[in-house]
C-alpha positions as CSV (number, residue, x, y, z in Angstrom):
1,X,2.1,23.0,3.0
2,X,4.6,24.6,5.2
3,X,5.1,27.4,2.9
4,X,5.1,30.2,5.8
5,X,7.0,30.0,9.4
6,X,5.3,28.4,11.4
7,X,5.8,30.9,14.3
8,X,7.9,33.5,15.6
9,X,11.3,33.8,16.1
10,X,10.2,35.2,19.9
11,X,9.4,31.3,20.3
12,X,13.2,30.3,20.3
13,X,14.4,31.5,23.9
14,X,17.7,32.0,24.6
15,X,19.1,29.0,26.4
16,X,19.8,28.8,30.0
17,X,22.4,26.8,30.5
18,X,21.8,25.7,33.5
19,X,18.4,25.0,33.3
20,X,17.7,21.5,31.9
21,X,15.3,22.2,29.0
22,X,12.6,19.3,29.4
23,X,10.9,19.2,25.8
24,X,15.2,18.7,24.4
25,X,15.5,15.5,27.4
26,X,12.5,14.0,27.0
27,X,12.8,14.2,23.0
28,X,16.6,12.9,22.7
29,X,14.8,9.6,25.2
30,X,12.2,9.0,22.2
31,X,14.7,9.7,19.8
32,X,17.4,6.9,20.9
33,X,14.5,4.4,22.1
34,X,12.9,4.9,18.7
35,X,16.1,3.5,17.2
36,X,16.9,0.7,20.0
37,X,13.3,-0.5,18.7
38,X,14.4,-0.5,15.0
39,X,13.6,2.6,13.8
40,X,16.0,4.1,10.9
41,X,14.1,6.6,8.8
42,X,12.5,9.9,10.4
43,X,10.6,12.4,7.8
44,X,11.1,16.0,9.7
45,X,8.1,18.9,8.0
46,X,9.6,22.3,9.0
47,X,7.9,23.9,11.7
48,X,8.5,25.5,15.0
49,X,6.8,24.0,18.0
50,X,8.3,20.8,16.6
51,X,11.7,22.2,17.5
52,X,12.8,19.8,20.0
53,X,12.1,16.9,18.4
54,X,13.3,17.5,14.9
55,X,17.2,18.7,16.7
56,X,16.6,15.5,18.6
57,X,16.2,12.8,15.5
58,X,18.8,14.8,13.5
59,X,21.2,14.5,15.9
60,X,20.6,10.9,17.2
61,X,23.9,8.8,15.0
62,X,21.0,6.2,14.6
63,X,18.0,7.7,12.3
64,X,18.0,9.4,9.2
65,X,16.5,12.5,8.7
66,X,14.3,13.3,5.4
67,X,13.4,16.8,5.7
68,X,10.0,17.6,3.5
69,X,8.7,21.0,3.0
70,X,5.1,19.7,2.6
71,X,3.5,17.4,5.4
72,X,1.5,15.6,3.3
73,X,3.6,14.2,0.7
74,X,6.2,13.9,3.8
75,X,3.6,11.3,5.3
76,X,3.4,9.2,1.9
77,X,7.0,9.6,2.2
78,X,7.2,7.6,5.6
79,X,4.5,5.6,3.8
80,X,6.7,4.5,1.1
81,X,9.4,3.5,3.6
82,X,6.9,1.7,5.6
83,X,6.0,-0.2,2.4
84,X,9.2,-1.3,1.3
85,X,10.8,-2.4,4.5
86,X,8.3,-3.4,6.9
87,X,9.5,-1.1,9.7
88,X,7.8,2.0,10.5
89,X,9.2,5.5,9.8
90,X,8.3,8.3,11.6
91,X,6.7,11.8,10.2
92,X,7.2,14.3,12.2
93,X,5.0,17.6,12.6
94,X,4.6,21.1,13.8
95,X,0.8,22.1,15.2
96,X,-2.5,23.3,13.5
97,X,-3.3,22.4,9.9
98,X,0.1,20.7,9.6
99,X,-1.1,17.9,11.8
100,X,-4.3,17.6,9.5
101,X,-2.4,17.3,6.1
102,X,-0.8,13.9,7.5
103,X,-4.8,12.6,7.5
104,X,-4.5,11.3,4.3
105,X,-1.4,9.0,4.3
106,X,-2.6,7.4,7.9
107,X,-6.0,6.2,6.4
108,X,-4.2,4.4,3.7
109,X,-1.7,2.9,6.5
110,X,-4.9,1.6,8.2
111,X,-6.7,0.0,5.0
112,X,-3.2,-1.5,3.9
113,X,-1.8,-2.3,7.0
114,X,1.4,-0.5,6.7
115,X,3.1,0.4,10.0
116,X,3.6,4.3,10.1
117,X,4.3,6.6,13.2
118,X,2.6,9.7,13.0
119,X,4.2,12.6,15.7
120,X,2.6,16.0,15.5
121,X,3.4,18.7,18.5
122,X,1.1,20.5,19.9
123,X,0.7,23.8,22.3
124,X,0.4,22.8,25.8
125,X,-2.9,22.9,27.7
126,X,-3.1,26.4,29.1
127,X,-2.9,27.5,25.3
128,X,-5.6,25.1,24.0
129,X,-9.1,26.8,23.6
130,X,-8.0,30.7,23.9
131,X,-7.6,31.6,20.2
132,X,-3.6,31.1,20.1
133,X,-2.2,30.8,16.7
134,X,-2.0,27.7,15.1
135,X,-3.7,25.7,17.5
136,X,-6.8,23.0,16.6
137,X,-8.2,20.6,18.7
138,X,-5.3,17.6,17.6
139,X,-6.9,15.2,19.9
140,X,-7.3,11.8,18.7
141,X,-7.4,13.4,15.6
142,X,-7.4,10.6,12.7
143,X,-9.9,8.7,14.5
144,X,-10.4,4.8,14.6
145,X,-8.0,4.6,11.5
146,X,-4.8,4.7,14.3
147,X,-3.8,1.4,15.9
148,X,-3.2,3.3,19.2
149,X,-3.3,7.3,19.7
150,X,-0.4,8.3,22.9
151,X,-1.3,12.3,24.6
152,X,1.4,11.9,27.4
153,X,0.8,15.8,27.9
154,X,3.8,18.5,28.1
155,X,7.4,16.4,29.8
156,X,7.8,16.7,33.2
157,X,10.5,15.2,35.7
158,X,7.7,13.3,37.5
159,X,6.9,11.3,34.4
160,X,10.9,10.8,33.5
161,X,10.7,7.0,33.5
162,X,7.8,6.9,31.2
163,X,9.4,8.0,28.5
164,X,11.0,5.4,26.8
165,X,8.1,2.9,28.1
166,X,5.8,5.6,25.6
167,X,8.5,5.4,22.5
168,X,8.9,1.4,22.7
169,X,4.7,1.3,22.9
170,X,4.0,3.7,20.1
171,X,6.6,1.3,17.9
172,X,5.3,-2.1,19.2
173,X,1.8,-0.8,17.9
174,X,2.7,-0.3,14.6
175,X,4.0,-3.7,14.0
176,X,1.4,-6.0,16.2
177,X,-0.9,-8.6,14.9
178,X,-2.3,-6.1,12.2
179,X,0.0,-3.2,11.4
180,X,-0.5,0.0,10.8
181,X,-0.5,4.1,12.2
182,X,-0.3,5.0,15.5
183,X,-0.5,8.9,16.4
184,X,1.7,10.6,19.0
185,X,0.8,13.8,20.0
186,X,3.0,15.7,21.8
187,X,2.8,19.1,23.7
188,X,6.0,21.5,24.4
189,X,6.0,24.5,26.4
190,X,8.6,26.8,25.4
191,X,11.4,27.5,25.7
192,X,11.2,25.3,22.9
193,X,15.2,24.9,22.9
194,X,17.3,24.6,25.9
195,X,20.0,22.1,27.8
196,X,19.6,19.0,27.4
197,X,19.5,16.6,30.6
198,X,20.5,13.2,31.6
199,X,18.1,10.8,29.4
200,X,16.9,7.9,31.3
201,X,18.7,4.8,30.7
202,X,17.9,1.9,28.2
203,X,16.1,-1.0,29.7
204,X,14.2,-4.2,29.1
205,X,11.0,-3.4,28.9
206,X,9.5,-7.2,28.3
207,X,7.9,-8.8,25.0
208,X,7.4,-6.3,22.2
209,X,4.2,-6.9,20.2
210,X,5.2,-9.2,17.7
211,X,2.7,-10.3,15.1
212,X,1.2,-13.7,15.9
213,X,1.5,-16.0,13.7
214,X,-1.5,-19.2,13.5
215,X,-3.1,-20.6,10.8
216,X,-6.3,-22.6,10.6
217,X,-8.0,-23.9,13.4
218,X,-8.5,-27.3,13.3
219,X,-12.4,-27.7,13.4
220,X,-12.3,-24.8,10.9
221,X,-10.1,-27.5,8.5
222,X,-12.5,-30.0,9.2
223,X,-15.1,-27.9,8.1
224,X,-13.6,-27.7,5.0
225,X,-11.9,-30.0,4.0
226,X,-14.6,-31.8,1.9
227,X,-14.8,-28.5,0.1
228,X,-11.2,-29.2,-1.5
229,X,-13.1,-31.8,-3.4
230,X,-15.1,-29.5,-5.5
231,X,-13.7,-27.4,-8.8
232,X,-12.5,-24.6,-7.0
233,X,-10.3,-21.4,-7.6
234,X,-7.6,-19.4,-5.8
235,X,-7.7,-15.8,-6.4
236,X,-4.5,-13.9,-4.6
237,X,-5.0,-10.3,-3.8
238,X,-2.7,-7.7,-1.5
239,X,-1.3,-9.4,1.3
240,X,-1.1,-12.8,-0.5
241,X,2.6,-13.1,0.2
242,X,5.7,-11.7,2.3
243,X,8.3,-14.5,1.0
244,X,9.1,-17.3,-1.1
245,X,7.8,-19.5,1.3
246,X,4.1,-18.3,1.3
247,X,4.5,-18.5,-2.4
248,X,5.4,-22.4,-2.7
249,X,3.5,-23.1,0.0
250,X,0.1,-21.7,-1.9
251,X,1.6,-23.4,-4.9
252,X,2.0,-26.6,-3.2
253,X,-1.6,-26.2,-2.2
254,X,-3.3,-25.4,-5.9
255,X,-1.4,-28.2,-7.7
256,X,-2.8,-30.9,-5.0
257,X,-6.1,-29.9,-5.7
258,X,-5.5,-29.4,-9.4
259,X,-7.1,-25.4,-8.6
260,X,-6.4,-22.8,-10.6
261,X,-4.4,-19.2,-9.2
262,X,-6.0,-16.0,-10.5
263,X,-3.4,-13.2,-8.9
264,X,-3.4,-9.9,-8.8
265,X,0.2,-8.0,-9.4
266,X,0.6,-6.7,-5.8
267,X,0.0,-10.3,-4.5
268,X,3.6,-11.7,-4.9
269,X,1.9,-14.7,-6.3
270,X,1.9,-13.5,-10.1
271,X,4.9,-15.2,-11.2
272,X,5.6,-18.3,-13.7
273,X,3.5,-21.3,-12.8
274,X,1.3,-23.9,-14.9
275,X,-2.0,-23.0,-12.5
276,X,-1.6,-19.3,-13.0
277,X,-4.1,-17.5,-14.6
278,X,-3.3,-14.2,-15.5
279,X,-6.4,-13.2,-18.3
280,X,-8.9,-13.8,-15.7
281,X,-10.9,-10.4,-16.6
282,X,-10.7,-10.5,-20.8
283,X,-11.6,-14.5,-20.3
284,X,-14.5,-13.3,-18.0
285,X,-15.7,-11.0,-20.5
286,X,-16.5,-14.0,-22.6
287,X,-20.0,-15.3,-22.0
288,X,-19.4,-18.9,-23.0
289,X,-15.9,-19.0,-21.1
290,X,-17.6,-17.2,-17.9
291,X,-20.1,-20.1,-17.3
292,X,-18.2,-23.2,-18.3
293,X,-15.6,-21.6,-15.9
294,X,-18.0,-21.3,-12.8
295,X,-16.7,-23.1,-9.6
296,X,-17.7,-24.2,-6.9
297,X,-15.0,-23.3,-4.2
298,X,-13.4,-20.4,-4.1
299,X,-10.4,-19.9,-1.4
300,X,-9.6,-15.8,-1.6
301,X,-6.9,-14.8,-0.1
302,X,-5.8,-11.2,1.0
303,X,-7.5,-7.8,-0.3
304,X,-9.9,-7.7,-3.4
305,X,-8.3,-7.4,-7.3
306,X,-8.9,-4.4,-9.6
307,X,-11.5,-6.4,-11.7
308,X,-14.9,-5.9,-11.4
309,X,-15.6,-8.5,-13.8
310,X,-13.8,-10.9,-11.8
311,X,-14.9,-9.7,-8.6
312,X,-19.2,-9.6,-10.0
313,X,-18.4,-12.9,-11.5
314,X,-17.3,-14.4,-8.5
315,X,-20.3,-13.2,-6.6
316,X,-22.9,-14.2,-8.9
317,X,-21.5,-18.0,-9.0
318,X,-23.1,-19.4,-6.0
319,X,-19.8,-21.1,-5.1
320,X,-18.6,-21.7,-1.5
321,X,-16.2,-18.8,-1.0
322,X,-13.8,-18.4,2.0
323,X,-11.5,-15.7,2.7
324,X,-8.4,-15.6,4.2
325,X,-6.1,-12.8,5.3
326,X,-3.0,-13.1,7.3
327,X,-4.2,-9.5,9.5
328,X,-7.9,-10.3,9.5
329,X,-8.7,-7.6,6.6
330,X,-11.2,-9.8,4.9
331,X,-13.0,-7.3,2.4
332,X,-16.8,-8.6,1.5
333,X,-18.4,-5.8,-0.2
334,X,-20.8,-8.1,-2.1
335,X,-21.5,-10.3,1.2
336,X,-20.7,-13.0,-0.1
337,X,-18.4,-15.0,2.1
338,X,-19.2,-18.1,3.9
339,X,-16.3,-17.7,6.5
340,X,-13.7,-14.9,6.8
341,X,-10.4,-16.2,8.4
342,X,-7.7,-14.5,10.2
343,X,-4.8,-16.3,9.8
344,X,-1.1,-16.4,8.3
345,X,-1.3,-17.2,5.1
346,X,1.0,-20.4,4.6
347,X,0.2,-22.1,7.9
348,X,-3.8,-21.6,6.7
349,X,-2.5,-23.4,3.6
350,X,-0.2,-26.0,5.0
351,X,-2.9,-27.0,7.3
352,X,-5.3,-27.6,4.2
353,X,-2.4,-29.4,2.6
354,X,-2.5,-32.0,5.7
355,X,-6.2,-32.2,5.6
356,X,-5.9,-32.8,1.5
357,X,-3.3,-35.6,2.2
358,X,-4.8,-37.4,4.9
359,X,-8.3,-37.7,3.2
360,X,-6.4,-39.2,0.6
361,X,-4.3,-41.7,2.3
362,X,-7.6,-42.7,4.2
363,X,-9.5,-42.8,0.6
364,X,-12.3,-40.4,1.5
365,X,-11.1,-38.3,-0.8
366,X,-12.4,-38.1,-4.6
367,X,-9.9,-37.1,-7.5
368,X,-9.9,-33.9,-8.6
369,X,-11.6,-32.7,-11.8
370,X,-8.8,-32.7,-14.4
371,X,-11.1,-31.5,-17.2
372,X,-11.7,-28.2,-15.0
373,X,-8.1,-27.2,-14.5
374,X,-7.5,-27.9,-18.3
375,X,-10.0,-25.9,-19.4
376,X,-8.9,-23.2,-17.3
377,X,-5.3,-23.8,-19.2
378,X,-6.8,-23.9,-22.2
379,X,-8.8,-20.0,-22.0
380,X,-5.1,-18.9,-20.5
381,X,-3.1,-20.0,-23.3
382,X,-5.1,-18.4,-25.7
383,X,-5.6,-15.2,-24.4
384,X,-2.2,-14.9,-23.7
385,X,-1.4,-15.3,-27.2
386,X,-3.6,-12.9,-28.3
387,X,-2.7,-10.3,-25.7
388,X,1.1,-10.7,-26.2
389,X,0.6,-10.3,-30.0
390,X,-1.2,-7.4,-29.5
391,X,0.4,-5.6,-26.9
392,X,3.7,-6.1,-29.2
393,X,2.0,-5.1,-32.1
394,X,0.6,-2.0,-30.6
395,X,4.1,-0.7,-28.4
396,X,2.8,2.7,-28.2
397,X,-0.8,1.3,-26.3
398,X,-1.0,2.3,-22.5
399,X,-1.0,-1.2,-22.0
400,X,1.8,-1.8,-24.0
401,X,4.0,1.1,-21.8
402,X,2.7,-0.7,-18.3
403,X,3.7,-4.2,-19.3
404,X,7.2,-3.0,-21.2
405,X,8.2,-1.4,-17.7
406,X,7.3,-4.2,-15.4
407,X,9.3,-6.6,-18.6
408,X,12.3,-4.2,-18.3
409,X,12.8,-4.0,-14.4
410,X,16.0,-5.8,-13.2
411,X,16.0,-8.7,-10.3
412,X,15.5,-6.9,-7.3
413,X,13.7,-4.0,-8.4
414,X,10.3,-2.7,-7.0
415,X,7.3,-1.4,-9.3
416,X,5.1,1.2,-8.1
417,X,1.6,1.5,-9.6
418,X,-0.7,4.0,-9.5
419,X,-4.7,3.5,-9.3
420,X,-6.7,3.9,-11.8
421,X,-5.5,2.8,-15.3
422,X,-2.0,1.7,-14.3
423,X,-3.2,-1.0,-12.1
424,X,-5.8,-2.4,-14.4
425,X,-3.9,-2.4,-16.9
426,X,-1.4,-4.6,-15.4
427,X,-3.7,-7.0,-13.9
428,X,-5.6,-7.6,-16.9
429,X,-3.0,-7.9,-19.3
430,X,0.3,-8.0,-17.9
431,X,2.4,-11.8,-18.2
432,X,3.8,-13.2,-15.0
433,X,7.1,-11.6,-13.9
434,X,9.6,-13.3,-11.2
435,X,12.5,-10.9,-9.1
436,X,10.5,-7.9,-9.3
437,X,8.2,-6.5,-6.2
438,X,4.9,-4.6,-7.4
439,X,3.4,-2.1,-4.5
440,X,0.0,0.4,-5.3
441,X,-1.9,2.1,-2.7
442,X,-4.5,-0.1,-2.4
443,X,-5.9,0.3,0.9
444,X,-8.3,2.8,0.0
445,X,-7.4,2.7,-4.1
446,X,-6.7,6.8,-4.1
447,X,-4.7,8.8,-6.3
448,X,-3.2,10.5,-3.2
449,X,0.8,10.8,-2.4
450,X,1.8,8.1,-5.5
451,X,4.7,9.9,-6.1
452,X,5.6,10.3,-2.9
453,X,4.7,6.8,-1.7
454,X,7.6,5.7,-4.3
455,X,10.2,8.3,-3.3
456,X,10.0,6.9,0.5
457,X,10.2,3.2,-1.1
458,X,13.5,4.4,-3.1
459,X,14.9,5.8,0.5
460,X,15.4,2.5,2.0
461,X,17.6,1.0,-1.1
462,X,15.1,-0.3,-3.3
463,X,15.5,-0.1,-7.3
464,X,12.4,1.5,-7.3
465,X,9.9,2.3,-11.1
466,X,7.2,4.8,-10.4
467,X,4.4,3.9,-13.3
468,X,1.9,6.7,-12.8
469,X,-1.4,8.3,-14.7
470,X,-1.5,12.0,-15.2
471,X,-3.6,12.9,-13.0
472,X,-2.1,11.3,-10.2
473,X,0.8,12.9,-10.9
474,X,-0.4,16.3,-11.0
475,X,-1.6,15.8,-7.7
476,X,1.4,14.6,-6.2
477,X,3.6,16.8,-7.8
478,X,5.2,18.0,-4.4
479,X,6.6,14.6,-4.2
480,X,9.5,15.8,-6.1
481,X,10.5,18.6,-3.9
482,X,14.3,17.9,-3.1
483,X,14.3,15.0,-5.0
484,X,17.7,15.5,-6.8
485,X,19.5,15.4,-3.4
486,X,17.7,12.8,-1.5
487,X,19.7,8.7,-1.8
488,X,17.8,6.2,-3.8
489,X,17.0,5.5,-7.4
490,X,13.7,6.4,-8.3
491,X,12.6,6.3,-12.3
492,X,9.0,7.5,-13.1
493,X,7.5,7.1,-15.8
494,X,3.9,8.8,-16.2
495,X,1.1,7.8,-18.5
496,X,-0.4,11.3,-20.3
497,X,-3.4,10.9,-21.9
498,X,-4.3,14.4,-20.7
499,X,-7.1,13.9,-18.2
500,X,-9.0,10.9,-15.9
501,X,-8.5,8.3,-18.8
502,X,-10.6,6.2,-15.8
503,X,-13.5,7.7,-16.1
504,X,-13.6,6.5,-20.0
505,X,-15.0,2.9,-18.6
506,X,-17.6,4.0,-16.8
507,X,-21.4,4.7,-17.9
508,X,-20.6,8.2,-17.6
509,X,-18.9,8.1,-20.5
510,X,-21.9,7.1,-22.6
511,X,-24.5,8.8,-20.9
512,X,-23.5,12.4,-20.5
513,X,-22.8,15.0,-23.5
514,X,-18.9,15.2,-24.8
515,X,-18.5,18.3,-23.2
516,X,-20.3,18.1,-19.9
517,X,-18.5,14.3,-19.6
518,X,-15.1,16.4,-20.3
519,X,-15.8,19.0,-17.9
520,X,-16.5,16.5,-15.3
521,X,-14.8,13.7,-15.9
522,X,-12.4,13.8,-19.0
523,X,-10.6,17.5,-16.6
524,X,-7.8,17.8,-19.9
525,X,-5.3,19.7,-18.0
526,X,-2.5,20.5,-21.0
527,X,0.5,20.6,-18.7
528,X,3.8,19.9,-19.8
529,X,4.0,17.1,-17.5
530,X,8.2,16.7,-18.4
531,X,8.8,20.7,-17.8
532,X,6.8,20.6,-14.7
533,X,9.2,17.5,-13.7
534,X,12.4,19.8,-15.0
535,X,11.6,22.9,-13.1
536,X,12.3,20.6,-10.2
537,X,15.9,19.6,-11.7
538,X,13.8,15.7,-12.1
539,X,13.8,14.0,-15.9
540,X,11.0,12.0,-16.6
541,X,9.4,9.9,-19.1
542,X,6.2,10.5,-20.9
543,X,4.2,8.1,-22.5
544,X,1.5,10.3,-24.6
545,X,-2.1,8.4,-24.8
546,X,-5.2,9.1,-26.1
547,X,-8.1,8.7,-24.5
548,X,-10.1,7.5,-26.9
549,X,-7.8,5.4,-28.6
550,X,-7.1,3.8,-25.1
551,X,-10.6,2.7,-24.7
552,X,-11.0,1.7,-28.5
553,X,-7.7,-0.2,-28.3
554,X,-8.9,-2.2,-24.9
555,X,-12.3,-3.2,-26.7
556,X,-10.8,-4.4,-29.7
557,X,-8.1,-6.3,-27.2
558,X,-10.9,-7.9,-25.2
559,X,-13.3,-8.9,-28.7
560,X,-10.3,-10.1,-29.9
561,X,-10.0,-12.3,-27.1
562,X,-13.5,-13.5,-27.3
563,X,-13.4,-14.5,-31.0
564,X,-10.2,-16.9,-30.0
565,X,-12.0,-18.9,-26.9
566,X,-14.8,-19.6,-29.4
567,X,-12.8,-21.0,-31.7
């Protein structure tokens, strides 16, 4: 997006060398508190009323500096890193429109809860509201979706000692009790380059804003502990877990209530175990096994999964359902819940492990429903061997290509999915994988910066596989600018079925006219997705599709299915 200057070279005074430049002082201050706070990564768009700043961070011995030519794919850049390491990475801005492109990659830091610090300079005040060039009104300009928005105004000598307090502040916010963007917007006056002064000295400036960490209160266990009796369910979305504690402490959990665990790919809880379900949506599809499978408790825990037969299912049961999420994102769309709980995820389940355990050494407790957990086992087992027959039978299936990449990962590698097909196709039909991470941009579900989002992952050392549709690629193709020269490993591999193979699902599909549902909704595109890839000096791999054959093959998959769990 920063395909012209940003502003003339009349901007870039000569230096006075005498003359302490304030915009070059008070950005080197933010520069080295940003690092003393943890900060490595820095992604720098061109631009020119960003000039202090930028010199500042790419001169600091302690960040690294990611330079982007186009600010939006730059912010799902810093997203990326964000993802992958849990520290926030700065994106750095010149003024006007260039501010607005970051818009998109801070929503999905707020829905996801990814920490992300989003700087974008500014023209000072006496410029603001006369027409000068490349000046909007920048003010709290991405709205409620920032966890704390900073104006300090153009630096001055008065406000010297506030600067680091304003770096250290803009950090702590993206990591507190529920991470996410904050927005710094800062105003220069030129000369926008200059001598730097004496930067004010590192001090203690108290308790950061840690995350809290509390589970369950305890009238809230005693509330439900005589739920843990019932035939209940665990269903793991995003946010599930952040270790390998979380996941044997849920584990720990589901086997002493004998509950199944339906888990989504991006949960971290998708991974070997005797209670894990992981043909929840074909099993769902079939009418016999959909009310025989019914519970009556459901614990959810983190964000929703891909499924809408899962997710109509589950609100259409009339069981107790409780959700749990360790930053208080509790989605309800269907209002459904009975309680919505903020709290860490394996204290919330140790605590109902206690409550489980006391009930029974005090015999109040009654024995769980074996027959319900086996029939669960049962509808697994066979779907499973229908699906892995299949998806072997058919390697050249979408399905097929999204399960063969997250088989052929190595320990310690990362999977990034893209929505739409990519996702699904994983959740529904993809076995349970250990040593890998999966990531998608869930917070919002968009098809926005993918690419990108897995370049910044790949930045921080992380093995990283990009599995992404078409579409999504196309318009995230920026995301390979400078690729060939930027650290990391980064494989993509892009599913072309020539269009939104999506949109094949829906009613759409069977409602409208072939070619009105192509214009609107099929959008064939007939790029050479692999010489667009090349002209950046980047090899990919395409998997050609069909979009027909994809939705044909997935019916045949799930009737398949069906005619197994009624035998």
């Amino acid at each position: 997006m920063s395909g012209q200057p940003r502003s003339t070279s009349s901007e870039l005074a000569e230096r006075d060398e005498t003359v302490e430049n304030l915009g070059m002082s008070f950005s080197a201050t933010l520069a080295d508190e940003w690092a003393a706070c943890g900060i490595t990564d820095v992604v720098v768009c061109p631009g020119s009323r960003s000039t202090p700043l930028a010199i500042a961070v790419a001169e600091h011995p302690g960040l690294r500096v990611h330079v982007h030519h186009d600010e939006r794919s730059g912010a799902f850049m810093a997203l990326g890193i964000g993802v992958a390491s849990g520290r926030p990475a700065v994106v750095l801005t010149t003024s006007g429109t260039a501010a607005v492109e970051l818009h998109p990659a801070v929503v999905e830091a707020h829905y996801q809860c990814v920490p992300l610090l989003a700087v974008t300079a500014d023209r000072p005040p006496e410029l603001q509201g006369v027409g000068a060039p490349q000046t909007i009104n920048q003010r709290e300009l991405f709205g409620d979706c920032v966890r704390w928005y900073g104006e300090p105004g153009p630096p001055t000598t008065e406000a010297r000692e506030t600067w680091r307090p304003l770096a250290a502040h803009a950090v702590a916010a993206t990591i507190g009790g529920r991470p996410g963007p904050v927005h710094l917007n800062l105003a220069f006056r030129e000369p926008l380059v200059g001598s730097l002064g004496e930067i004010p000295p590192r001090h203690d400036l108290g308790p950061t804003n840690e995350p809290a960490i509390w589970g369950l209160l305890d009238e809230e266990v005693a509330r439900l502990a005589p739920f843990l009796d019932q035939r209940g369910l665990i269903v793991c979305g995003a946010r599930t877990s952040m270790s390998a504690h979380d996941v044997g402490v849920v584990h720990e959990l589901a086997e002493l209530l004998s509950w199944p665990i339906i888990a989504d790919a991006i949960s971290g809880l998708r991974v070997p175990h005797d209670l894990l379900v992981t043909a929840a949506d074909p099993i769902l599809r079939h009418a016999r096994s959909a009310t025989s499978l019914i519970p009556q408790m459901v614990l959810r825990i983190g964000g929703l999964l891909s499924s809408r037969v899962l997710n109509e299912w589950l609100a259409s049961s009339d069981a107790v359902q409780i959700g749990l999420d360790r930053y208080g994102v509790v989605p309800d769309p269907y209002q459904i819940l009975a309680k919505a709980i903020h709290g860490d995820v394996a204290e919330s389940a140790t605590a109902l492990i206690r409550a489980t355990r006391h009930r029974q050494s005090t015999g109040s407790r009654i024995e769980p429903d074996g027959t319900w957990l086996a029939a669960w086992q049962r509808a697994e087992r066979t779907a499973r061997i229908v699906i892995d027959t299949a998806l072997a039978e058919s390697p050249d299936s979408e399905p097929s290509a999204v399960a063969r990449v997250l088989a052929d990962l190595p320990t310690g590698a990362a999977m990034m999915v893209s929505s739409s097909m990519p996702i699904r196709d994983l959740e529904w039909f993809a076995p349970a994988r250990t040593g890998v991470r999966v990531c998608s941009n869930r917070g919002v579900n968009g098809i926005d910066g993918v690419t990108s989002t897995a370049v910044g992952m790949s930045l921080t050392g992380l093995p990283t596989t990009l599995v992404i549709g078409d579409v999504a690629f196309l318009h995230d193709t920026n995301g390979l600018l400078g690729l060939t020269n930027r650290p990391g490993q980064l494989d993509i591999v892009v599913i072309d079925n020539d269009g939104g193979g999506i949109f094949s699902f829906l009613p759409q599909h069977d409602v409208l006219e072939t070619d009105r549902f192509e214009q609107l909704y099929g959008t064939p595109h007939g790029v050479d997705l692999a010489a667009l890839a090349a002209v950046h000096g980047v090899e990919i791999r395409v998997v050609h599709g069909n979009r027909d054959t994809n939705l044909e093959f997935h019916r045949q998959l799930n009737e398949a299915i069906a005619s197994a769990l009624d035998t």
